[in-house]
N, C-alpha and C positions, 0 to 999 in steps of 0.2 A: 298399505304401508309404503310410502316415499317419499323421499326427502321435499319433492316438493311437490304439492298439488292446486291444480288454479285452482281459481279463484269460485269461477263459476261450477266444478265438481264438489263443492263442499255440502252445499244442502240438495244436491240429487244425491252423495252417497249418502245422505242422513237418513233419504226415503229409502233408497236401498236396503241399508242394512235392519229395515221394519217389512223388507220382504221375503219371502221363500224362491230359495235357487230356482224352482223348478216354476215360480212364476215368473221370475226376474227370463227364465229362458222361453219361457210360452210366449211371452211377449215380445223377445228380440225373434222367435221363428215368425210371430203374425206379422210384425214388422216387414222382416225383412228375407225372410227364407218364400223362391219363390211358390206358388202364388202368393206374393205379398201384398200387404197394402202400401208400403213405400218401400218399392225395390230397390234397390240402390246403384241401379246399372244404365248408363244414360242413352239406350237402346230401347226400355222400355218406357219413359219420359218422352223420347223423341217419334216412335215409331209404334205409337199406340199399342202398346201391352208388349212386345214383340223381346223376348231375349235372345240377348247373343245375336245383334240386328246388323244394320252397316257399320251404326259406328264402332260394334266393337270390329271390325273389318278393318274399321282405319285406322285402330290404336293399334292393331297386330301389327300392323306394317309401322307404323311411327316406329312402333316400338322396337321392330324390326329393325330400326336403321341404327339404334345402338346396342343392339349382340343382345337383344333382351327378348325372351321368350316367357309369354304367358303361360303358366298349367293349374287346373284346376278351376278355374273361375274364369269367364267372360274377360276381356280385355279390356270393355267399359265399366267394370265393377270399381264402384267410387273407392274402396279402401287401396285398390293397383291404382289408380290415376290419383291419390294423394299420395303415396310412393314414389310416384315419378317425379310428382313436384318437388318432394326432399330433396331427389337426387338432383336435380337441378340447383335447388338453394346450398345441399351439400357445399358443392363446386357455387359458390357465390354467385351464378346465374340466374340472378331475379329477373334478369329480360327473359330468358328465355321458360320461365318457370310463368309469367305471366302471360308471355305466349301461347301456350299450353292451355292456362285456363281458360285465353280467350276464344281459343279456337274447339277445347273440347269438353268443359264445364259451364262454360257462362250462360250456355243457352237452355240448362235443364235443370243444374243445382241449386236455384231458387226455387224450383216446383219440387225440388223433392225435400228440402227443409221446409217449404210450407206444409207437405204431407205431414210430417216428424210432428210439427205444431199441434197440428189439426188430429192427428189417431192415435198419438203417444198415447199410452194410459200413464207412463211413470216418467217426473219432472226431469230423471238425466237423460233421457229420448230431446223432449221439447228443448233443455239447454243445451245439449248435443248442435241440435239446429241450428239452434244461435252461436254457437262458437265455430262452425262450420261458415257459417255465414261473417263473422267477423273477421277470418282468417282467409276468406277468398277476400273480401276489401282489401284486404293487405296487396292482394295480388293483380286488382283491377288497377288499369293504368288512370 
C-alpha cells in the first residue's frame, strides 16, 4: 500500500501476492544470502566467489572520507553502494554520483542483473534487474 508505485512492480506484486511468505523468503535467502546464487556484493562478481574482498576495502576507505562507517554488511554490498548514490543525488551531485558508479559498479552490476535474469524463480527478482539496470543508464555518462 503507496501512494505511488512504478510501473514495472505492478505485475511482480500480482505474482507475489499468489505466493507464500515463506517461499517469497526461501527464495530471496537462495538469491541472495550468502552462499548465494547472485550475491549482491561486488567482491564476489570481481574476485571470484571471494566476500568482503578488496573492493569492499576501497569502499571502506571512500567511505571513510565522508565520516561514513559501514556495520553489519560488507562495504560492497549493492543495497550500501545504492545509498551512497542517493546521498550524492540527495545534494544534486549527479557528477559525482556517476563517478561512483563508474568507478565501483560499472564493472560487475551487469553480471549480477544478468544472474537476477538467469535464476530468479519469481518475475519481481528478474524486473528488479531491469530496473536496476535502467536506473544505472541514468547514471552512465
Amino acid at each position: 500500500e503507496q501512494p505511488y508505485q512504478p510501473e514495472w512492480l505492478t505485475s511482480a506484486l500480482g505474482e507475489l501476492a499468489t505466493v507464500a511468505l515463506d517461499v517469497w523468503q526461501g527464495e530471496h535467502t537462495r538469491l541472495f544470502t550468502f552462499p548465494a546464487v547472485c550475491p549482491p556484493f561486488a567482491s564476489t562478481f570481481l574476485e571470484d566467489g571471494v566476500l568482503d574482498g578488496h573492493r569492499a576495502g576501497e569502499l571502506e576507505r571512500f567511505y571513510g572520507q565522508y565520516d561514513l562507517a559501514i556495520q553489519g554488511l560488507p562495504a560492497d554490498y549493492l543495497g550500501t553502494m545504492a545509498e551512497f548514490i542517493g546521498f550524492f543525488l540527495e545534494k544534486d551531485d549527479t557528477s559525482a554520483a556517476a563517478d561512483f558508479y563508474r568507478e565501483y559498479l560499472a564493472d560487475w552490476l551487469d553480471r549480477f542483473c544478468d544472474c537476477l535474469e538467469r535464476h530468479a524463480e519469481f518475475m519481481f527478482y528478474r524486473e528488479l534487474a531491469g530496473e536496476i539496470r535502467r536506473q544505472a543508464r541514468g547514471l552512465r555518462p
